[in-house]
C-alpha positions as CSV (number, residue, x, y, z in Angstrom):
1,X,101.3,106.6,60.6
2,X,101.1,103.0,59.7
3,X,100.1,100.9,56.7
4,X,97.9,99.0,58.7
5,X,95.6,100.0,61.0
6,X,93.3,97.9,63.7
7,X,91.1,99.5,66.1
8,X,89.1,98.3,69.3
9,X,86.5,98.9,72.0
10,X,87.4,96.7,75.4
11,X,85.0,96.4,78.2
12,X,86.7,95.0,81.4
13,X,83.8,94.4,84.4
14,X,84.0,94.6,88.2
15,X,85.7,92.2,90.0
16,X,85.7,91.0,93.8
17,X,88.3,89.9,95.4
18,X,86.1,87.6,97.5
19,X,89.0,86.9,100.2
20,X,88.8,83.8,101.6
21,X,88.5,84.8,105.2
22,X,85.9,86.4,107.0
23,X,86.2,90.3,107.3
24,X,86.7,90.9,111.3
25,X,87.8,93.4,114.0
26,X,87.9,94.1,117.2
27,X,88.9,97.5,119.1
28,X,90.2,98.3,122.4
29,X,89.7,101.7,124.0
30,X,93.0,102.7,125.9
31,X,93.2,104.3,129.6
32,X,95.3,107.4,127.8
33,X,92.3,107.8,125.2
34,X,93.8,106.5,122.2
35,X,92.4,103.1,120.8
36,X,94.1,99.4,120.1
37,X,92.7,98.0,116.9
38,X,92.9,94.4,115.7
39,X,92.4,93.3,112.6
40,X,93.8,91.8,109.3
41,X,95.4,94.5,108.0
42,X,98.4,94.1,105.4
43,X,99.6,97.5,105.7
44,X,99.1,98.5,109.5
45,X,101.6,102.0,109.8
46,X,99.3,103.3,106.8
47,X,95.9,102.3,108.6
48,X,97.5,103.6,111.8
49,X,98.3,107.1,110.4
50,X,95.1,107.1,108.4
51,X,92.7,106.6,111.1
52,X,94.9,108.5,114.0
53,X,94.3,111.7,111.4
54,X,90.0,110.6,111.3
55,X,90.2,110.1,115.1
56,X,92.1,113.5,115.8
57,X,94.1,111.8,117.9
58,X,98.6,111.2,117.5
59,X,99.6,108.6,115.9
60,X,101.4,107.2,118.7
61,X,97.9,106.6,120.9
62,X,96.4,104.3,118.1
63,X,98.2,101.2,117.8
64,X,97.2,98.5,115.2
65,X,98.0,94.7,115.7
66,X,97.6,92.5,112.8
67,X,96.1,89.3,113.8
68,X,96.6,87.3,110.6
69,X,95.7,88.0,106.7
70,X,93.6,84.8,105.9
71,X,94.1,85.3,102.6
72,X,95.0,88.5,100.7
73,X,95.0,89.6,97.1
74,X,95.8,93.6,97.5
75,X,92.1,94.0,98.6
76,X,93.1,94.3,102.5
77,X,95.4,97.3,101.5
78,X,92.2,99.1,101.4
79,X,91.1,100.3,105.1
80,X,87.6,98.9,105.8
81,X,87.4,98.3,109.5
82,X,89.5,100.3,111.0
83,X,88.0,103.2,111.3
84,X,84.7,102.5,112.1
85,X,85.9,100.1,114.9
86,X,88.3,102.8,116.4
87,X,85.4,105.4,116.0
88,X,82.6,102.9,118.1
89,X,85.5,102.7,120.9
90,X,86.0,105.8,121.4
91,X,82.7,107.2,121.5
92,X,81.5,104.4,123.6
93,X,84.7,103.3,126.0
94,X,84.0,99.9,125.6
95,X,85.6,97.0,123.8
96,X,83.7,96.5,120.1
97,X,83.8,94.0,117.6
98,X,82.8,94.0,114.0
99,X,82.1,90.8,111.9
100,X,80.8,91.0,108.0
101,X,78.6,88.6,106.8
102,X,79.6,87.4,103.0
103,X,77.2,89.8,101.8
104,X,78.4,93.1,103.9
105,X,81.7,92.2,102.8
106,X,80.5,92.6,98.8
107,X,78.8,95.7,100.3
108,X,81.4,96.9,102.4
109,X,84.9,96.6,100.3
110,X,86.8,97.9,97.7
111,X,86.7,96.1,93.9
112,X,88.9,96.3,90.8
113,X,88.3,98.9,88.8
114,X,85.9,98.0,85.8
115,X,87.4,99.9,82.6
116,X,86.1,101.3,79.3
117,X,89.0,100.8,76.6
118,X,89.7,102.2,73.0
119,X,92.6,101.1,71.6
120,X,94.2,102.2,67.9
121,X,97.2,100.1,66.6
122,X,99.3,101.4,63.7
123,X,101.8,98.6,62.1
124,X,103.9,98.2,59.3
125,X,103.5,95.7,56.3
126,X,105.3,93.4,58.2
127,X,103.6,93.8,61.3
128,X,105.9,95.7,63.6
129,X,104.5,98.3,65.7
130,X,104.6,102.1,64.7
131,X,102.3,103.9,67.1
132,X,100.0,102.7,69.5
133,X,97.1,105.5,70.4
134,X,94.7,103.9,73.5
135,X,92.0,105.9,76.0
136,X,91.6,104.4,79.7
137,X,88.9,105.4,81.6
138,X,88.4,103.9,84.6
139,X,85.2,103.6,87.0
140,X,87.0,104.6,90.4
141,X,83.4,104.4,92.6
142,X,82.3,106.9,95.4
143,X,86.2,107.7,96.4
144,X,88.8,107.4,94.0
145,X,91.0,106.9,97.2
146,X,93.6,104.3,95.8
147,X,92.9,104.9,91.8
148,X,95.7,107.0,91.3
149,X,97.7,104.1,91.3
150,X,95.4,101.7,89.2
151,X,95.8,104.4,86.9
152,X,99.4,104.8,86.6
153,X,100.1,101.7,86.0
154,X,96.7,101.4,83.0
155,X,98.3,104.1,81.6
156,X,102.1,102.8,81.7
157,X,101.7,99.6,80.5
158,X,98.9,100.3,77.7
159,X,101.1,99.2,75.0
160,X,102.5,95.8,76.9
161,X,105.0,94.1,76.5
162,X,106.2,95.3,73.1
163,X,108.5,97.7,71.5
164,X,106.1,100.7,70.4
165,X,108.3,103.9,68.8
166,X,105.1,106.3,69.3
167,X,102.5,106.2,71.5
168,X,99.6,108.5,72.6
169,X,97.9,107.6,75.9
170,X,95.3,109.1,77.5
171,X,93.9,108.1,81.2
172,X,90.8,109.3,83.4
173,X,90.1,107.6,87.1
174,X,86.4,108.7,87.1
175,X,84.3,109.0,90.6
176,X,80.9,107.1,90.1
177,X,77.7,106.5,92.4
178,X,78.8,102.8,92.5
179,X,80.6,101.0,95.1
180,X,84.1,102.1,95.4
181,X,87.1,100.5,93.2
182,X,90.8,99.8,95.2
183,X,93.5,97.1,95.3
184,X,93.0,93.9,93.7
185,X,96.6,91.6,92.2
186,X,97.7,93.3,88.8
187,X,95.7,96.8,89.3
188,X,95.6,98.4,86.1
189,X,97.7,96.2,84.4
190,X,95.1,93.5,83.7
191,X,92.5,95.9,82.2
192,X,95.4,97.4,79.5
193,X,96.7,93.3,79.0
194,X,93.0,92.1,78.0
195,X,92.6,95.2,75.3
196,X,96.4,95.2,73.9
197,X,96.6,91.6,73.4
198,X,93.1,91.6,71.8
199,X,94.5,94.7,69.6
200,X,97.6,92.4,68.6
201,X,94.9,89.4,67.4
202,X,93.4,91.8,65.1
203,X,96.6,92.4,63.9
204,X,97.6,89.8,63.1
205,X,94.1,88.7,61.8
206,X,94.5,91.6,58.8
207,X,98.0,90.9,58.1
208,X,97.3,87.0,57.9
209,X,100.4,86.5,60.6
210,X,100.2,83.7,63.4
211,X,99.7,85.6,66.6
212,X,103.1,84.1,68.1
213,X,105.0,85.5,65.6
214,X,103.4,88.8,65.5
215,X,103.9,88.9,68.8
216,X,107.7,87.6,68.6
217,X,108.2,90.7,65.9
218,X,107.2,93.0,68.3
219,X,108.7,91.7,72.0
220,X,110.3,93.6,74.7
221,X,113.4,93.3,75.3
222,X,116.1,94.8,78.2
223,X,118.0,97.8,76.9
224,X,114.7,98.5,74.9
225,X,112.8,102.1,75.8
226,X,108.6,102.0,77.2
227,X,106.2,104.1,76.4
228,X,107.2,106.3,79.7
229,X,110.4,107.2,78.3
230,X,112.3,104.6,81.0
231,X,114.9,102.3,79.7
232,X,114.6,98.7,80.3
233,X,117.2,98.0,83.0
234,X,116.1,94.7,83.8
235,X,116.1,91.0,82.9
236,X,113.3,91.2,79.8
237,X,113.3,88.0,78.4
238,X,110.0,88.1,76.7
239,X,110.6,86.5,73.3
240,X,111.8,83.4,75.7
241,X,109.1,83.4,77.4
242,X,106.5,83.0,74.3
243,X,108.8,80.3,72.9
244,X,108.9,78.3,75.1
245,X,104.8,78.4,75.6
246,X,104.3,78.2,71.8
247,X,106.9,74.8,71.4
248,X,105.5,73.0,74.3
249,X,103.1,70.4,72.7
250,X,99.8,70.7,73.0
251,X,96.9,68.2,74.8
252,X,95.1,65.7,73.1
253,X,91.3,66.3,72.2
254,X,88.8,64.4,73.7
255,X,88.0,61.0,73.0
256,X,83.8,60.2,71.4
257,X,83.2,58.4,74.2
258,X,80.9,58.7,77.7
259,X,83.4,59.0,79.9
260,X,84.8,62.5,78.2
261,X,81.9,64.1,78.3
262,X,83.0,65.5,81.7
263,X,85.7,67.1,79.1
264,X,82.9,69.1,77.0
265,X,82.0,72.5,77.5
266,X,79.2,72.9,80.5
267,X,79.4,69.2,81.3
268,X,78.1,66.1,81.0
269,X,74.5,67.6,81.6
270,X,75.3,71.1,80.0
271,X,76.9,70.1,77.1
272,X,75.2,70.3,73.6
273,X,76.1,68.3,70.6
274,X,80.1,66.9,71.0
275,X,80.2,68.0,67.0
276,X,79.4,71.3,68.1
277,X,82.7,71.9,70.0
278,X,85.7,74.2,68.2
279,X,88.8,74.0,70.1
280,X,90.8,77.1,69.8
281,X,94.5,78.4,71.0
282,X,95.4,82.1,72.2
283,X,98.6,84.1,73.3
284,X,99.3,86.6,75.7
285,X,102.3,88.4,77.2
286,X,102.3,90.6,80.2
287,X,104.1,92.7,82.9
288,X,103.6,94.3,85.7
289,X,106.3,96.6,87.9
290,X,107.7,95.7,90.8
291,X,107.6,97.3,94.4
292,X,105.8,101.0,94.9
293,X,106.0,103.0,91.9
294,X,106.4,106.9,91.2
295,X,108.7,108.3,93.8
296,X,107.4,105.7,96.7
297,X,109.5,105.6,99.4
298,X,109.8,102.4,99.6
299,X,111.8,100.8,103.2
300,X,111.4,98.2,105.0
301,X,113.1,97.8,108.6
302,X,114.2,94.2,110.4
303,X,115.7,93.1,113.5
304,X,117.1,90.1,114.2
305,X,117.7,88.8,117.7
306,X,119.5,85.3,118.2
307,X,119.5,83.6,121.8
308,X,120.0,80.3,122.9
309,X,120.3,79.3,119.6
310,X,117.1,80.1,119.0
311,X,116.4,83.3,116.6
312,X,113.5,85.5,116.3
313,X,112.5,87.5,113.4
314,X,110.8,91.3,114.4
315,X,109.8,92.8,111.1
316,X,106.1,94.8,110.7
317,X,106.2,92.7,106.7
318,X,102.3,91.2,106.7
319,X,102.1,87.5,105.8
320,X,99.2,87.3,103.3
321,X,99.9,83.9,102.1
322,X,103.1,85.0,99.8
323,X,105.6,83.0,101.6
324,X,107.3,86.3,103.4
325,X,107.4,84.0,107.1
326,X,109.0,80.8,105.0
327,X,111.2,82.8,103.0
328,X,112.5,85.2,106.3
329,X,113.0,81.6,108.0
330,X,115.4,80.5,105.0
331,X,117.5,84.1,104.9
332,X,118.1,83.5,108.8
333,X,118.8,79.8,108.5
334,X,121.4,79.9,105.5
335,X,122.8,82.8,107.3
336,X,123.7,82.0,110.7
337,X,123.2,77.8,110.7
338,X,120.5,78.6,113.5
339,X,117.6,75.8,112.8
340,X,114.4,77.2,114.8
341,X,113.5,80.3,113.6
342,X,110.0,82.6,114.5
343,X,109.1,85.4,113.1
344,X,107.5,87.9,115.5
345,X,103.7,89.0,115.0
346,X,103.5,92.3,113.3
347,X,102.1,95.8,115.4
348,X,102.7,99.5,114.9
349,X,105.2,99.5,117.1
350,X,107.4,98.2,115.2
351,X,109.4,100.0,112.9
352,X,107.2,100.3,109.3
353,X,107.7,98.0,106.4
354,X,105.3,99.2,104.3
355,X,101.8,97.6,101.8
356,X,102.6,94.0,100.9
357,X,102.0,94.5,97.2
358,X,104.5,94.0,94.0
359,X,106.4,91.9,95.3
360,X,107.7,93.9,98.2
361,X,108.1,91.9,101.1
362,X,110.5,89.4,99.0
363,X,112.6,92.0,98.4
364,X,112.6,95.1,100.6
365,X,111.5,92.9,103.5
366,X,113.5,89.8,102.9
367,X,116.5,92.1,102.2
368,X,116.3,94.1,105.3
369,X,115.8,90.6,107.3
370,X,119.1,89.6,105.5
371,X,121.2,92.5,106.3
372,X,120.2,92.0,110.2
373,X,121.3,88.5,109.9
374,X,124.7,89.5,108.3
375,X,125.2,91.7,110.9
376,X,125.0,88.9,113.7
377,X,126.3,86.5,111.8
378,X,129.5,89.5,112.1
379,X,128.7,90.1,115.6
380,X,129.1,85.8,116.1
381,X,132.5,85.5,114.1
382,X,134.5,87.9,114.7
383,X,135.3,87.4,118.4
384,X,136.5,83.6,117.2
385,X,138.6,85.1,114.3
386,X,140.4,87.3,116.6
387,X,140.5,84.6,118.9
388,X,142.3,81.9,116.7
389,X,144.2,85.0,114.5
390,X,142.2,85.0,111.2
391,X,139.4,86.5,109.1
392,X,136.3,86.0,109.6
393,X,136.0,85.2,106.0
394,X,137.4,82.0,106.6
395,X,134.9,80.6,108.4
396,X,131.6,79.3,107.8
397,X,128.5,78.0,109.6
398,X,126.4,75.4,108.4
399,X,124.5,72.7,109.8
400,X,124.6,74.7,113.4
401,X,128.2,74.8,113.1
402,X,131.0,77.1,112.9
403,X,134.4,75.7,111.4
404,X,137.2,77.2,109.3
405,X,138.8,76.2,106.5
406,X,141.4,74.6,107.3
407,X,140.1,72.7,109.9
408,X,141.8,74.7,112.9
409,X,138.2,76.0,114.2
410,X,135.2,73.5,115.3
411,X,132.5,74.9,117.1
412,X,128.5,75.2,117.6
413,X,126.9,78.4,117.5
414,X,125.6,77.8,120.8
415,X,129.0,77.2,122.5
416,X,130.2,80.3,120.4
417,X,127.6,82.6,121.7
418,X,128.1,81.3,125.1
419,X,124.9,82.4,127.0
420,X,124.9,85.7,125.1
421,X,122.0,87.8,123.3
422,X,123.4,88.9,120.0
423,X,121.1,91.5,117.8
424,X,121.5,93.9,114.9
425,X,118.3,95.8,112.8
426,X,118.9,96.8,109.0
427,X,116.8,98.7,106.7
428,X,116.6,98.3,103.0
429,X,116.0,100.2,101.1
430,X,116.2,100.2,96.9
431,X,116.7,102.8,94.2
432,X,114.0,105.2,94.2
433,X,112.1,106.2,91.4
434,X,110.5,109.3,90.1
435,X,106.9,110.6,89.2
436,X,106.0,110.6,85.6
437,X,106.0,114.2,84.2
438,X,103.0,116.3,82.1
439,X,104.4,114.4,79.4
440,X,104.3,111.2,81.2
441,X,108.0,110.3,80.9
442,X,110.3,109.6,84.0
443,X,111.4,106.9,85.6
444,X,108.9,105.4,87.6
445,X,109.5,101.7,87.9
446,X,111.8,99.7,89.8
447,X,111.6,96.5,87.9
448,X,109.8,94.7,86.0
449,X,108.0,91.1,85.7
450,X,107.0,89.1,82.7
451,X,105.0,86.3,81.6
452,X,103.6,84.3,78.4
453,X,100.8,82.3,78.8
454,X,99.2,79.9,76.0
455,X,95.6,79.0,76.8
456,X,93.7,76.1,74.9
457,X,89.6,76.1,74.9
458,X,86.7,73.8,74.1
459,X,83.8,76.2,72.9
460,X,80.3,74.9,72.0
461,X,80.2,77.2,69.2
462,X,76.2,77.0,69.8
463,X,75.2,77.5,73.4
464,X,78.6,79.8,74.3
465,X,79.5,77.6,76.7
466,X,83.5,77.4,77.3
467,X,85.8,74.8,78.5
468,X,89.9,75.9,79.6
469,X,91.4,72.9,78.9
470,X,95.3,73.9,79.3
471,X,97.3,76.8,80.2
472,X,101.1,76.4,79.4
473,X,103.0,79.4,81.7
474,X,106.5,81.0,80.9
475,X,107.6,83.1,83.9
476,X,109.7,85.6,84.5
477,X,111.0,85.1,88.4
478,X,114.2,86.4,88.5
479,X,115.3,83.2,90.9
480,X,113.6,80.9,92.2
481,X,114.0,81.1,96.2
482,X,110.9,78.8,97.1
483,X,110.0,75.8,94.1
484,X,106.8,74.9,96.1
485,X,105.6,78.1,96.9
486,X,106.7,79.5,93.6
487,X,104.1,76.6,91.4
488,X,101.6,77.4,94.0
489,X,100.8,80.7,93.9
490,X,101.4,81.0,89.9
491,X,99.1,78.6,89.3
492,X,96.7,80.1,91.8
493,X,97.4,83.0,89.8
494,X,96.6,81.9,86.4
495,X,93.2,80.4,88.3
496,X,92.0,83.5,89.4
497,X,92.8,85.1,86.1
498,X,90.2,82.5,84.2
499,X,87.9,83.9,87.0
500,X,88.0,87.3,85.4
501,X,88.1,85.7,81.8
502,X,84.8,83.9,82.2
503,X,82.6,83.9,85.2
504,X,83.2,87.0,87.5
505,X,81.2,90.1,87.0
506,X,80.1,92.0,89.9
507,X,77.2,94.0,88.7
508,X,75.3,96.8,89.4
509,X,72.3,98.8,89.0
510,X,71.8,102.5,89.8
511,X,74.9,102.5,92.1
512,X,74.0,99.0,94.2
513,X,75.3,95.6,93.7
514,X,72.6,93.6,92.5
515,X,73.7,89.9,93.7
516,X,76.0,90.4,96.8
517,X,76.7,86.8,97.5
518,X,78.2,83.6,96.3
519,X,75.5,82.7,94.1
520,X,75.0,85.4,92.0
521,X,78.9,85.8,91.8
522,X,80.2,82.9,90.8
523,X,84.5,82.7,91.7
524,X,86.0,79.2,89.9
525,X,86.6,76.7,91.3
526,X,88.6,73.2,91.5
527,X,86.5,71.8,88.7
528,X,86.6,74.8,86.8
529,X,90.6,74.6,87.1
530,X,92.4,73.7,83.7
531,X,95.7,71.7,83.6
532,X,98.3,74.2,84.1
533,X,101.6,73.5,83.2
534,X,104.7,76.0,84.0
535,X,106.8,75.1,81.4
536,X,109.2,77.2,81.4
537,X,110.6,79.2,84.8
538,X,113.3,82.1,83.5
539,X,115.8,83.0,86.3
540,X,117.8,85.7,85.3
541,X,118.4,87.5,88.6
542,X,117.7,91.1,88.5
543,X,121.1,92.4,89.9
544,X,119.0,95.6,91.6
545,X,117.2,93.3,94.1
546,X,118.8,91.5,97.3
547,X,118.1,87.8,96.3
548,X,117.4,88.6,92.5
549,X,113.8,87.4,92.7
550,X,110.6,89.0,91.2
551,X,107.0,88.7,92.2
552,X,105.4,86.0,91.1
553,X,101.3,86.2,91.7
554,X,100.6,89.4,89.5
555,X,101.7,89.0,86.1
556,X,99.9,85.3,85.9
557,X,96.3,87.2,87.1
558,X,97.0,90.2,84.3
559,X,98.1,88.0,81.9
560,X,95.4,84.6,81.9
561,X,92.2,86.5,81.2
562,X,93.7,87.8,77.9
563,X,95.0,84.3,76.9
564,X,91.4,82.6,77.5
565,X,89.9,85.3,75.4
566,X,92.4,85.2,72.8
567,X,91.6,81.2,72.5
568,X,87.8,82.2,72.4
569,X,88.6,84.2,69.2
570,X,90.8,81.4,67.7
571,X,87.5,78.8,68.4
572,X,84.5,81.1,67.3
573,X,86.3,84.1,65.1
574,X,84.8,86.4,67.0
575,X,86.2,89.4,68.5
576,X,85.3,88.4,72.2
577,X,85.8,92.6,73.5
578,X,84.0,92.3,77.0
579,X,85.4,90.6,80.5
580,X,83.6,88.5,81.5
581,X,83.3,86.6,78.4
582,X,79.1,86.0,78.2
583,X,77.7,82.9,76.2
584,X,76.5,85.3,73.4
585,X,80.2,87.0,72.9
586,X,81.3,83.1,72.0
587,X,78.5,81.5,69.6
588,X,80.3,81.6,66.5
589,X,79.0,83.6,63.5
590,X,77.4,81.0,60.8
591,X,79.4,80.8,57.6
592,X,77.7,81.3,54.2
């Protein structure tokens, strides 16, 4: 269909999560046969009803508590320890606890999927997209429990961020002798970002275009229609975002001197000749969708209970280190004036607020949490507006504080409450979407989250060895509700991302993993860390979501491995097609 045609084979390997905690439970058989499990579980209704139904027993007589999520990147969505802990209980009425060793966890848990991917771009002359044809096939493991979802969204965002008129996709979840594949951040999406941003550097390789304006051509923007037939509802502002990466400046090269040789790839004591060194600069854009996608049900449910001015926070939304406890803190705060706030620790008997994954918990969650609040905050004014013969609209409470307007009403919350409990629950709950059709049109998304990301490598062009020196970030977040927390987990997003991009690669032989443990699988670390620099944060709020925010630890993961690899093929002109990138895929071809 095009004048121009590239085409590409993309080979995306297996990747832990490697969670930074130690994989632990402990069960409790009950007196009326059911079975009390502990454990870090960031979805605990789902892992209730899922082992209640492998037990045989109601729902009601298993009852998970979650006893903190030491760290979580989708991967505890995926029930480990649950049921074997509830089954040991039961069949021995005694008390049992389970531990992993580092290597049982490699053993013992989900990974992301690895992904075999053939892409086919058509383009005009001038490089704008005509039709975009791509074949997914992804290596689910044993079970293919959770790679319906992987799928869906491989298969959505195959052609990225960027206006495509026709597109042909094609998707297979495959079941596999080797260990099984679940949640990890950016499911799905990170395996179609690596092989469409590779596709669009071959692009622009054959048209002789700079890959930031190629990709500018092309962008996504809101009112614009995906692949899947849905119209782009939402903030979009993707051309933004790659401005604003390509026109920050970029970092000095390394001074010839022994002090920098820290800066060379490998090292001081790994590095090869300094002449030998090709710096190189690479693009990529990226999205993932918000919240549960293709007719998920998505609710959350929260009460809010304020007494002697202090207020408590009962909502079954996991903390796995997203900032859902700080940010509930903040809703009640600015709500009511109330300064100590605790959130409640999370159970099944609770009401359910579902997996905390896509950015969930800051919006269903939070939103539910702010609707409980709005209702006390009613609850607290209105007996002192009828008192005094006004609306409660004109007062406000700050600072502890409850005063009008004009200066009539001064009061604190506590004298206002007087002794009293006031409480209220709300549920949230947002739009809902639809499943994708046989044709694979509908509307299955939510939302949507962006982000650009320019990555700058040193390559020693003759060992392979590679060096991230910078990566400049653009985000889409919607609004910013958090500044710290925001940095911090995009830039631990962007680090995990240069994992997948050069060192891990869980492998396997004949269906076992060949190095389960920390030394065969190496996960970066603080020296491996480039300088990241968010240069530009986009807050256009998404008027569908309470607080207008969007995730923010996804899109950097999908997103980073595909800029690193796009700055490999800048430094060496190869085509860099595998994840991991291995030492061979980055020796640069000699010239004649």
């Amino acid at each position: 269909m095009g004048e121009v045609i590239v085409e590409g084979l993309y080979r995306i390997g297996r990747q832990d999560p490697a969670p930074i905690g130690a994989e632990a439970g402990l069960a409790v058989p009950r007196p009326d046969g059911g079975v009390e499990i502990y454990t870090a579980s960031t979805d605990p209704h789902t892992d209730r009803d899922l082992a209640a139904a492998c037990f045989g027993l109601e729902p009601d007589r298993v009852k998970v508590v979650v006893t903190g999520v030491p760290g979580a990147t989708g991967d505890r969505e995926d029930p480990g320890f649950q049921l074997p802990l509830g089954l040991l209980a039961l069949r021995t009425g005694c008390p049992v606890k389970l531990a992993a060793t580092r290597e049982e966890s490699f053993l013992g848990h989900a990974h992301r999927h690895p992904a075999l991917l053939r892409y086919r771009h058509h383009a005009d002359a001038e490089g704008r997209l005509v039709k975009v044809e791509a074949q997914i096939l992804l290596d689910a493991g044993a079970y293919a429990d959770d790679s319906s979802e992987s799928l869906a969204a491989a298969v959505a965002f195959a052609c990225g961020p960027y206006v495509v008129p026709h597109a042909f996709i094609e998707g297979w979840a495959v079941r596999t002798n080797n260990p099984p594949s679940g949640h990890v951040r950016g499911e799905g999406a990170m395996q179609v970002c690596a092989a469409y941003e590779g596709q669009m550097d071959k692009l622009a390789a054959k048209l002789s275009l700079d890959p930031a304006e190629l990709r500018l051509r092309n962008s996504l923007s809101t009112g614009d229609i995906l692949p899947t037939g849905q119209t782009v509802t939402c903030p979009a502002p993707v051309a933004e975002l790659l401005r604003a990466v390509r026109d920050f400046p970029l970092p000095s090269l390394p001074k010839d001197s022994p002090e920098d040789d820290w800066l060379l790839p490998g090292g001081p004591e790994g590095a090869g000749e300094p002449g030998a060194v090709r710096r190189g600069v690479g693009y990529a854009l990226g999205m993932v969708h918000m919240l549960g996608a293709e007719g998920a049900d998505e609710v959350s449910t929260a009460t809010v209970r304020v007494h002697d001015g202090v207020a408590t926070v009962i909502c079954a939304a996991v903390e796995t280190g997203q900032g859902f406890s700080t940010l509930a803190r903040q809703v009640v705060q600015e709500t009511l004036g109330i300064e100590e706030v605790h959130v409640a620790s999370v159970d099944t008997d609770q009401p359910p607020a579902g997996p905390a994954a896509h950015g969930r918990h800051t919006w269903v969650s939070a939103g539910a949490v702010e609707r409980a609040a709005k209702m006390v905050r009613t609850q607290l004014l209105q007996p002192l507006a009828h008192k005094f013969g006004m609306s409660t609209e004109l007062l406000q409470i700050a600072d502890g504080k409850i005063t009008s307007y004009d200066g009539v009403l001064s009061t604190t919350v506590t004298e206002a409450m007087d002794g009293k409990e006031l409480w209220a629950t709300a549920q949230c709950r947002p739009h809902p979407t639809e499943p994708l059709d046989e044709s694979g049109q509908g509307d299955a998304f939510v939302g949507l989250a962006f982000c650009a990301i320019r990555a700058v490598v040193d390559v020693d062009i003759e060992l392979g060895s590679v060096r991230v020196v910078e990566m400049a970030v653009a985000q889409d977040v919607g609004r910013v509700l958090n500044p710290s927390q925001l940095a911090t987990r995009i830039e631990a997003g962007v680090t995990q991302g240069i994992g997948t991009a050069l060192t891990e690669n869980l492998r396997t032989a004949r269906g076992l993993i060949r190095h389960p443990d920390l030394t065969g699988y190496a996960l970066p670390t603080s020296l491996d860390a480039p300088d990241i620099r968010i240069v530009r944060l986009v807050e256009e709020r998404d008027v569908v979501a309470p607080f207008g925010a969007k995730p923010a630890s996804a899109v950097p993961v999908v997103t980073s491995p595909a800029a690193v690899a796009a700055a490999v093929r800048s430094a060496t002109g190869r085509p860099v097609n595998r994840l991991p990138i291995r030492p061979q895929a980055a020796v640069a071809v000699p010239r004649s």
